[in-house]
N, C-alpha and C positions, 0 to 999 in steps of 0.2 A: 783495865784497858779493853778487855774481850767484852765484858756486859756493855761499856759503851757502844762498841761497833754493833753489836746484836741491835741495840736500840735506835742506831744510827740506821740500818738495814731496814729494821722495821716501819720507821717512820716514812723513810723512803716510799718503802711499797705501799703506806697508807695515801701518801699523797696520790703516787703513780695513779693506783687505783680508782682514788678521789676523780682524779681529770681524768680517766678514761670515761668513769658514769658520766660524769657531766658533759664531755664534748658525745655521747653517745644518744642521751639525751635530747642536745641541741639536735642531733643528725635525724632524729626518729620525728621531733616537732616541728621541723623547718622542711621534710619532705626531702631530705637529700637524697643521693644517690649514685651509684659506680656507673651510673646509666648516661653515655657522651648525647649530645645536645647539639642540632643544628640550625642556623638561624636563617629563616629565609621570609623574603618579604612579600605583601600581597596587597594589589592597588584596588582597594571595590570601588567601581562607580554607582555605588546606588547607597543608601541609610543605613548603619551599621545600629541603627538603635536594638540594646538589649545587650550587644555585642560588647565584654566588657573585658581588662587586665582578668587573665588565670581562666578565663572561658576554653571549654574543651576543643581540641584537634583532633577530629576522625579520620580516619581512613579507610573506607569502607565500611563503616561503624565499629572499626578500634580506636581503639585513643589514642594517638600515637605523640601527643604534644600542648600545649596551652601558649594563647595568646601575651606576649610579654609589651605590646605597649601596641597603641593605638592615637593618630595622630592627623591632623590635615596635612596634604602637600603643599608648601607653602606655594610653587607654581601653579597649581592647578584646585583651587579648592573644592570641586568639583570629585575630587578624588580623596579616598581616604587611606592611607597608608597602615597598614596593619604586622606590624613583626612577630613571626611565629619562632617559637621553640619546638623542634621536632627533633624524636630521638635519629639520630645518623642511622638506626637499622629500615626505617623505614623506606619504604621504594619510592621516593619521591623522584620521577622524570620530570621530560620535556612534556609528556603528556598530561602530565596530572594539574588538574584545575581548580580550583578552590571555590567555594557557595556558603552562603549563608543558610543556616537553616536551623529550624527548632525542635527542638525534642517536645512530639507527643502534646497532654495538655496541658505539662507544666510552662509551657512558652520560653523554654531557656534556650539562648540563642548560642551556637556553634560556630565554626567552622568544618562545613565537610569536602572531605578532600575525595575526588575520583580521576580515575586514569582509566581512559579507553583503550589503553595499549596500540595505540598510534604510533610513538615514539618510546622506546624503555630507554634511551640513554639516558645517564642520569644527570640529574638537573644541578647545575654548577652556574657560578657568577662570573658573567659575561665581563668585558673590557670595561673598566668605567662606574660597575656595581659594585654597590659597597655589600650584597646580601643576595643570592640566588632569589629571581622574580617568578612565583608561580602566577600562572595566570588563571584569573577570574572564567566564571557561567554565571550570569544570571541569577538570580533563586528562584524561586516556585513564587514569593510572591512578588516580585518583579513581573515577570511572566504574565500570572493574572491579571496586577495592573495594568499590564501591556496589552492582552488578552479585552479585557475589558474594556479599554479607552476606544478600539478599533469598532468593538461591537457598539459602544457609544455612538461613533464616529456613521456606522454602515447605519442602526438603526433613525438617528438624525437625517442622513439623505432620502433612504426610506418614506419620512414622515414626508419629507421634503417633497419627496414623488406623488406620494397622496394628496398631499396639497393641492399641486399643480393639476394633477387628474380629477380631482374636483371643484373645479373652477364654475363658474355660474355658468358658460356656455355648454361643457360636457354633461351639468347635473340638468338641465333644459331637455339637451338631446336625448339625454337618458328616460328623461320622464317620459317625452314623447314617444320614446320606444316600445316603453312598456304600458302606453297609454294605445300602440298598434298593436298590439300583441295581446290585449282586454279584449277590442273592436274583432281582432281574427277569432280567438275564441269561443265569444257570444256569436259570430259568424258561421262559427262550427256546429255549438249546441245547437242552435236555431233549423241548422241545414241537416241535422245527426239522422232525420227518419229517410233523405233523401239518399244518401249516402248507404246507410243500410239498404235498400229498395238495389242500388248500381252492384252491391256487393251479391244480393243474391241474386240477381241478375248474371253477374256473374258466374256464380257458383251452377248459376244452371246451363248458361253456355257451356263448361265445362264437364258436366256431365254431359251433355247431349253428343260431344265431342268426344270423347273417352271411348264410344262403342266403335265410332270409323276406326278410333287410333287400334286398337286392337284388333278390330278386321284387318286393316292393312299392315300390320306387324305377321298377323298368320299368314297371310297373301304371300307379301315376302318370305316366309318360311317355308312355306310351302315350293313357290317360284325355286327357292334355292337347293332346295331337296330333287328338284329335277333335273333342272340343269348340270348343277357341279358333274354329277356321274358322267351324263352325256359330253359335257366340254374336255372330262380326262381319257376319256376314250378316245376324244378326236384328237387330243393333244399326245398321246402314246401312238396311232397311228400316223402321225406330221413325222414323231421321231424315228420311227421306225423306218417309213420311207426317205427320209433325211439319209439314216446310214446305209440304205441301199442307191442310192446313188452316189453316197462320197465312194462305196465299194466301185459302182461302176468307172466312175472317174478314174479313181486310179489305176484300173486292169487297162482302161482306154490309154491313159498317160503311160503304162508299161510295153503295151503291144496295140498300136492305134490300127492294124489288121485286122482287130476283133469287128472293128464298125462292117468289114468286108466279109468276111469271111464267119464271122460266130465268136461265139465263145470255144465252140468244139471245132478245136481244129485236127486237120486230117495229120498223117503221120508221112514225115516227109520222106520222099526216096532217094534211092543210091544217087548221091553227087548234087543235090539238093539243100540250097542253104537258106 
């Protein structure tokens, strides 16, 4: 009865063991993991091509997630609905916005995720959502296309402008312009020894002028080296006499008997005021 049970035990643990390899197994080749998972949804309005089930989730360039299904909106087809898997450690807010984008030159298409720290609440499913909605940017080459179409768009008016600017009547006037501008030139070379002749003509008037301007620059220097002295001396003497009269004024204003009598007055006597 004992060697039974001994071999009853043992069988046991060989199974036990059996199913742990193999569901360990399953867990190692299937990608599992203790790792919780959140699922959140993301509307691109532009080409999702390349964009495929199990394509990486970045965030900031970690991985934080893979794309679990990809689909049109049946409302709007227009729109392409994309459901992420993202680990719940992740910081995904109100902020953070989702872009297509490619790794490098192998051309493998992403999702990258960034947040401008605008809003850090964190991102939860509104009334009526079946899946937290992050919202869309553009990609880089949206952008370019976009980028592109406008300079299409600017360079076409452009042409458009030159067009109009070279029409038969402006390409006319223009010729005739620089068919007057031929006629002034040959007008010029032709007239160049007469011109030369007015210039030193010039140049000698202006010598001959140069010796007055210098006499009468000395003249004045001279003139002024006279005067100034004698105009400060008459100007020290105005002041001078200035304050001897405000002096007289006021002795007058003080004792108006000066005008009668002097400045030197007498010494007055017993009982005299």
């Amino acid at each position: 009865m004992e060697t039974k049970v001994n071999y009853t035990i043992v069988g046991a643990f060989v199974v036990i063991l059996s199913a742990v390899i193999v569901v360990g197994i399953i867990w190692l080749s299937s990608g599992l993991s203790l790792e919780s998972y959140t699922s959140y949804m993301v509307y691109m309005q532009e080409s999702v091509s390349g964009l495929g089930i199990d394509s990486q989730v970045e965030f900031n360039g970690v991985e934080v997630g893979k794309v679990k299904s990809i689909e049109l909106n049946h409302n709007n087809p227009q729109l392409v609905e994309v459901l992420l898997s993202i680990k719940s450690t992740a910081p995904v807010s109100r902020g953070t916005e989702a872009t297509l984008a490619t790794r490098g030159l192998t051309g493998l298409v992403y999702i990258a995720l960034k947040d401008k720290g605008m809003d850090q609440q964190k991102l939860l499913a509104l009334p009526g959502q079946t899946y937290p909605i992050i919202k869309t940017a553009p990609s880089i080459f949206l952008r370019l296309d976009t980028a592109l179409s406008r300079f299409s768009a600017s360079f076409q008016k452009i042409s458009q402008s030159f067009q109009s600017l070279l029409d038969k009547d402006n390409l006319a006037a223009f010729k005739s312009t620089l068919k007057n501008i031929q006629e002034i030139t040959g007008s010029l070379a032709i007239n160049s020894h007469r011109l030369e002749a007015i210039v030193k003509n010039i140049d000698k008037g202006t010598q001959k002028f140069s010796p007055f301007m210098q006499s009468t620059t000395t003249a004045m220097q001279t003139l002024e080296m006279q005067t100034l002295p004698a105009a400060s001396h008459l100007f020290t003497n105005l002041d001078t006499t200035a304050n001897n009269l405000s002096e007289v004024s006021f002795e007058i204003k003080q004792d108006p008997s000066i005008l009668i009598r002097g400045v030197d007055r007498q010494n007055l006597g017993p009982g005299e005021k």
